[in-house]
Every structure is written in structure tokens, then in C-alpha cells.
SEKOL-601329 format. One record per residue (C-alpha): residue in one letter; x, y, z. Coordinates in steps of 0.001 Angstrom, whole numbers, plus 524288, in hexadecimal, padded with zeros to 5 digits. Example, Ala and Ser with C-alpha at 12.3 -4.5 7.8 and 13.67 -1.06 7.14 Angstrom:
<rs>
A8300C7EE6C81E78S835667FBDC81BE4
</rs>
This chain:
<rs>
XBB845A35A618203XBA9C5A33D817ED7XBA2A5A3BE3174F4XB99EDA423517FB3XBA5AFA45121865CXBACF2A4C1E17C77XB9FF3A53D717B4FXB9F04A58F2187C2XBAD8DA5C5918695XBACA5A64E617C24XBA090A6B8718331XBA783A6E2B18DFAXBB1D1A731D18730XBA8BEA7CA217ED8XBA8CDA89A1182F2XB9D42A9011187ADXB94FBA993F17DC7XB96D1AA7B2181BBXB8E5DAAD0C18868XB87FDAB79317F58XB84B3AC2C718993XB950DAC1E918CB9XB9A1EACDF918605XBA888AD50B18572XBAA27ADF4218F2CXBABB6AECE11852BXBADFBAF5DB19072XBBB50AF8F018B51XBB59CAFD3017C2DXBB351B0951177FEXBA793B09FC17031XBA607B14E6164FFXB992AB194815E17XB9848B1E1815129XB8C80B25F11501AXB8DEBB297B15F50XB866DB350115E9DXB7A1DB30F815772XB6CBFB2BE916101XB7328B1D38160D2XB80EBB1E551615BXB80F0B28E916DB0XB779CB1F6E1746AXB80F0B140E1731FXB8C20B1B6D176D3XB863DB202718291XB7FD5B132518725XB8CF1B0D4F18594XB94C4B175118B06XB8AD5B174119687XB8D9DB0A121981CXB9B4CB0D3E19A2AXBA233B0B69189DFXBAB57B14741861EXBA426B1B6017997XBA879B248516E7DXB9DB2B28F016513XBA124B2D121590BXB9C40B35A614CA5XBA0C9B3B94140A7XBA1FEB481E1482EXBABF6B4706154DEXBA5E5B52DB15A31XB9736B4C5A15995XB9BF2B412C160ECXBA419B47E816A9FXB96C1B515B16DDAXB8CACB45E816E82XB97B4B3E751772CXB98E1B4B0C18066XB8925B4BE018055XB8125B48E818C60XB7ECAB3B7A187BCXB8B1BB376F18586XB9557B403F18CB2XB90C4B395219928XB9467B2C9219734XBA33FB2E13190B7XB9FA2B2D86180D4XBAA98B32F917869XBA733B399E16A43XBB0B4B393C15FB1XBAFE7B375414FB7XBAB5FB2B0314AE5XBBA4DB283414634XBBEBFB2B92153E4XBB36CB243615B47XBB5DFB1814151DBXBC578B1734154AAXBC3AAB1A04162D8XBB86CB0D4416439XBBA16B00DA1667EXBAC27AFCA716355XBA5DFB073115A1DXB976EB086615813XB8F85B0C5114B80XB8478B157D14F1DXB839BB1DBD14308XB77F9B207F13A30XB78E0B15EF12F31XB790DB215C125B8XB86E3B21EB129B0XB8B66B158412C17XB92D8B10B2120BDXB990DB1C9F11F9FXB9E7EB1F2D12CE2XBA270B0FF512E30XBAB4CB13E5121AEXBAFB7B1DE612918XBB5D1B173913390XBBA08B0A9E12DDDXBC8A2B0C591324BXBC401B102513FCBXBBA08B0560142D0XBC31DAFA7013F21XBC630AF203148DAXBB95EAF7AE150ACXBAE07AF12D15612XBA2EDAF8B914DE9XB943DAF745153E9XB8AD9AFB0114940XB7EABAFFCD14DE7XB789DB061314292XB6BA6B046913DD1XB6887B057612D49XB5C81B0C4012BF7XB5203B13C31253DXB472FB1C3512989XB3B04B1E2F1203CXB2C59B22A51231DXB2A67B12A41283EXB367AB14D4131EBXB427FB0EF1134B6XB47D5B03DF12B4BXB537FAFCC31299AXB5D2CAFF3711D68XB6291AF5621147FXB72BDAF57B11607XB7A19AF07B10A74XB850BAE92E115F3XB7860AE3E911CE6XB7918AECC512747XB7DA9AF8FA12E83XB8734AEF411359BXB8AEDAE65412ADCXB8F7CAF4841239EXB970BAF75B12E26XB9CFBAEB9D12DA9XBA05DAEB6311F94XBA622AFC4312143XBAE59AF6F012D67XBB5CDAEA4C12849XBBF0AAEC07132E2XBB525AEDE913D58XBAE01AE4B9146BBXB9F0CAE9BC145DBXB923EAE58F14C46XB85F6AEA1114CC1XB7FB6AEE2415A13XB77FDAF95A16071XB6CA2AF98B155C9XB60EDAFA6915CEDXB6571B0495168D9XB5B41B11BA16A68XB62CAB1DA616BC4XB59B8B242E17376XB5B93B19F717BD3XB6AD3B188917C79XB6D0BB26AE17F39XB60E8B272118A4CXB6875B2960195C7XB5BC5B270D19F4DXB5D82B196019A90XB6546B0D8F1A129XB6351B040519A58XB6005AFFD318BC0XB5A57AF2DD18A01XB5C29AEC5E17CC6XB64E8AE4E817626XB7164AE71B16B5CXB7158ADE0F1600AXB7ED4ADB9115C64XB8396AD73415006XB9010AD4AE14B6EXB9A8AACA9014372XBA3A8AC8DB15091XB9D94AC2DE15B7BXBA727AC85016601XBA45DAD68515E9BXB96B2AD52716135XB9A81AD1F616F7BXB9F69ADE69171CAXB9365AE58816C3CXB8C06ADF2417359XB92EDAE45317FA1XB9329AEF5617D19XB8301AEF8817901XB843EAE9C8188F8XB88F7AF3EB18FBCXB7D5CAFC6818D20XB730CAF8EF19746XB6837AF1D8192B8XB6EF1AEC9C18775XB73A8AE0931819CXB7B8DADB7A1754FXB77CCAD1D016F3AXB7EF0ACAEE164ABXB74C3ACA2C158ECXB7C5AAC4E914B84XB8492AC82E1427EXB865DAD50513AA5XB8055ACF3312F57XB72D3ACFC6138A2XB732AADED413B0DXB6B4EAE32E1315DXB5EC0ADE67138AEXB632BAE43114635XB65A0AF05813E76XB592EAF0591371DXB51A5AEE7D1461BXB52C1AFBE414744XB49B0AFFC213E80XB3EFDAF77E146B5XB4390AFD521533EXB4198B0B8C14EBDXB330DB069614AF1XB3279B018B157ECXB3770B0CF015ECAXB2F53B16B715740XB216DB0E7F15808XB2478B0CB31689FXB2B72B19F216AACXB361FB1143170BBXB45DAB0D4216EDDXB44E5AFFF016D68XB5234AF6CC16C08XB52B4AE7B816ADDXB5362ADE031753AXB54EEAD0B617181XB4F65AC46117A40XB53D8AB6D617F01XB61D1ABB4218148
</rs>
């Protein structure tokens, strides 16, 4: 057999790249959010809820999470409320949506039950001063790359940074159109973020780097409130050519 021959063999015999946009089907997960009752965390749950997710929200106090999830925001669409231990063990993908002040500490917390769990971290490190927002040096690199390092036996990713959440929990709107950086070590992890970011009209994930990038999508935040407060708006991202 000729060289050109054995060439176009082994093309043929190459499978075909991926297509990127072809995600996992997550109907069948339940998703939990830690820090389901703050502004962010009861907008995601909703949106994905809406969108047809089974969705616990969780907080340190059972009873908190069980009144926001009974409230008119949430009580319509299915959301259950339980403690974050309970909402953690209960998840199969589990959201971080608490204020950084608490971060490290509550990720200690639930160590035992986040093992094994598909942790989204979504929180943003940062300051406020007299010049505004601004992002916070993190000794791990990042809120993400923390989270990481508290949850050894965890699979985390970083997604949902840049969401409004006056936005998420506007029920007058349809549709929300930006996109959902997604970072992560595991490409197939990432997948199912990205899914999940999907289901939520108007949105898409979009697989943006490893962990070790997060700090900058992180730190974006801090432009995005200067943005929103100079325009009176709630601006996301939306990336181009893809």
C-alpha cells in the first residue's frame, strides 16, 4: 500500500471532533444551591426550576430555606428548602452561591457531604471601598481554586459568575441573553455545567479553561458592577464568533 494511501486510511478511520454545542442531557439531576436564599442563588434556582430541574436550596437555617422555597417566587415552580447538610446530600450537582465571607468555612463544613458531588462555584472575591467594587487577592488563586483545595474529594467548576439577580428572579422576563463561562479540570464535568447553564432561556455554556483561569472571570465582576452602576443596567457577558 502506498504512502498516500495509508494516509487517507487513517483519516478515514479518525473519528470526528465533537461537536462542542453537543451536551449531556441533565434532566434526571437534581441540582442543590447553597446560598439558595440570597438575590443570586434564589434566582438560579428558580430559572432552573422554571426550566423544569428538580432544585433544593439550602442555608444554615432549614427553616430560612424551607420559607424562601414556599415564597411566591419559588413555591410556584416545585423548589424544596432544607439545611445546607441536607440540600448537599440530597444533590447531585450542588452549587456555591454564598457570600465569600463564608466560603471557606461552610466548604469545611460539608466536606463529608460534598464528596463524590459535582460542586459549581459561583462566588465572586470582592471588596467594596469609596472607588467601588474590586477584586480580592485569594491565597489558592481563587474562590474556585479554594474550593477545590477544601473539597479533595469533590469534582468542582466554576460557572454562573456574571448572572444579575434582579434579573434571574424577574418573573416578567422570558428570556436572559448572555453567556456562562465554565471552567473546570474535567472536560465531561464542564459538559454538564454547561447544560445545565442551557436550559435557562437565553443562555449558553461555554467551556472557557481551566480552574487555574478563574481568578480573572471572578475578578470581571468588579467591572460589571461599574458597568451596571454608570448605565443603570444588569449587564452579563456574551461572547462572539461561536
Amino acid at each position: 500500500m502506498s504512502a498516500p494511501e495509508e494516509n487517507a486510511n487513517a483519516a478515514a478511520a479518525k473519528p470526528a471532533a465533537k461537536d462542542p454545542w453537543e451536551l449531556p442531557d441533565v434532566s434526571g439531576l437534581v441540582v442543590g444551591v447553597l446560598g439558595g436564599t440570597g438575590d443570586q442563588g434564589r434566582g438560579l434556582a428558580y430559572r432552573l426550576a422554571l426550566a423544569g430541574q428538580r432544585v433544593i436550596i439550602g442555608s444554615r437555617s432549614a427553616e430560612r430555606a424551607r420559607d424562601i422555597a414556599g415564597d411566591e417566587l419559588l413555591g410556584p415552580v416545585g423548589v424544596e428548602g432544607a439545611g445546607n447538610a441536607e440540600c448537599a446530600r440530597r444533590s447531585d450537582i450542588v452549587i456555591v452561591a454564598v457570600p465569600w465571607s463564608g466560603h471557606a468555612a461552610t466548604l469545611t463544613d460539608l466536606r463529608e457531604e460534598l464528596a463524590g458531588k459535582l460542586v459549581v462555584d459561583c462566588v465572586n472575591p470582592l471588596g467594596f471601598d469609596k472607588k467601588g467594587a474590586h477584586a480580592l487577592a485569594v491565597e489558592e488563586g481563587s474562590a474556585a481554586e479554594q474550593a477545590a483545595a477544601l473539597l479533595p474529594e469533590s469534582r468542582v467548576t466554576a460557572a454562573f459568575h456574571h448572572l444579575s439577580g434582579v434579573l434571574l428572579q424577574d418573573r416578567e422576563i422570558d428570556e436572559i441573553p448572555t453567556d456562562v463561562m465554565v471552567l473546570g479540570e474535567v472536560r465531561a464535568d464542564c459538559e454538564i455545567v454547561q447544560a445545565l447553564a442551557s436550559l435557562i432561556p437565553g443562555m449558553r455554556g461555554v467551556f472557557a479553561g481551566r480552574l487555574r483561569n478563574a481568578h480573572q472571570v471572578e475578578s470581571l465582576v468588579a467591572n460589571l458592577i461599574s458597568v451596571n452602576r454608570r448605565y443603570k443596567a444588569h449587564a452579563g457577558i456574551r461572547l462572539t464568533d461561536i
